[in-house]
C-alpha positions in Angstrom: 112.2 86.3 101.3 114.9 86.9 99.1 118.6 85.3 99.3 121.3 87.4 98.0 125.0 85.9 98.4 127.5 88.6 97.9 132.0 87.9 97.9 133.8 90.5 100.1 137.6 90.3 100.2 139.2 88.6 102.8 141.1 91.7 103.6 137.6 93.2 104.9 136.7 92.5 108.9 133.3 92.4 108.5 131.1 89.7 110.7 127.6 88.5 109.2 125.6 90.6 111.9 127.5 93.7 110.8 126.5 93.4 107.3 123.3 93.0 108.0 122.9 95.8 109.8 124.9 98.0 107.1 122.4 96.8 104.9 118.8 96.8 106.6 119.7 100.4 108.3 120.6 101.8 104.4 117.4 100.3 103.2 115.6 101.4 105.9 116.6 104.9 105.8 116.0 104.7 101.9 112.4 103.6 102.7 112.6 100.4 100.7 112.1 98.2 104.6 109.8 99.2 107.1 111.7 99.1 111.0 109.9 96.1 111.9 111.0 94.2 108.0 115.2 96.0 108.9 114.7 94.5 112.7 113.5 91.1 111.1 116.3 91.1 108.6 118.8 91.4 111.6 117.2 89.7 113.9 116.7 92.5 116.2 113.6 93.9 118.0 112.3 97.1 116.5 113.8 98.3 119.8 117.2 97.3 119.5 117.7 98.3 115.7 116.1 101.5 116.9 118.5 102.0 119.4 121.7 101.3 117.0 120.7 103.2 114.1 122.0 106.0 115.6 125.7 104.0 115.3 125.0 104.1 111.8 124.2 107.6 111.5 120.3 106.7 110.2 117.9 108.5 112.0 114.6 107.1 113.9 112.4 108.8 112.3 113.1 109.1 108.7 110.5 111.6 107.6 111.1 113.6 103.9 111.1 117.7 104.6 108.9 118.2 101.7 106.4 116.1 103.5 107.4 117.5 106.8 106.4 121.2 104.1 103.1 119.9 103.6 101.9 118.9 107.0 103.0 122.1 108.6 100.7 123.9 106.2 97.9 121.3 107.2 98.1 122.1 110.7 98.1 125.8 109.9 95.2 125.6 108.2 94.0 123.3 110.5 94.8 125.8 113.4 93.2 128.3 112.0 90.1 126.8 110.5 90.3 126.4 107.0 89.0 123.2 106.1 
């Protein structure tokens, strides 16, 4: 695991737990950690990160639309036989 040290300004209220969390719900949401690797980094269960992403405006399920594009024409085809 990686050990990155970083200065913020004593003018800035921010504990260790909250930075971590700013920082393992951004890289989860950008894809770069899995849930369980942003819950590690915190030291959360996938559980409770799950249930405070939404206090970071990240969503659960982080799932790109032209993805999303491709499986709904999957389960058309699907649905109507085309292999």
């Amino acid at each position: 695991m990686k050990t990155i040290q970083i200065n913020i300004p004593d003018t800035v209220e921010l504990e260790e737990r909250e930075a971590k969390m700013l920082l393992a719900s951004r890289l989860y949401e950008k894809g770069k950690l899995s849930l369980g690797q942003a819950a590690d980094l915190v030291g959360l269960s996938k559980r409770a990160f799950m249930e405070l992403l939404g206090d970071y405006d990240v969503p659960i399920i982080n799932y790109p639309p032209s993805e999303l594009d491709g499986d709904i024409a999957n389960a058309r085809d699907h649905a109507a036989g085309i292999p």
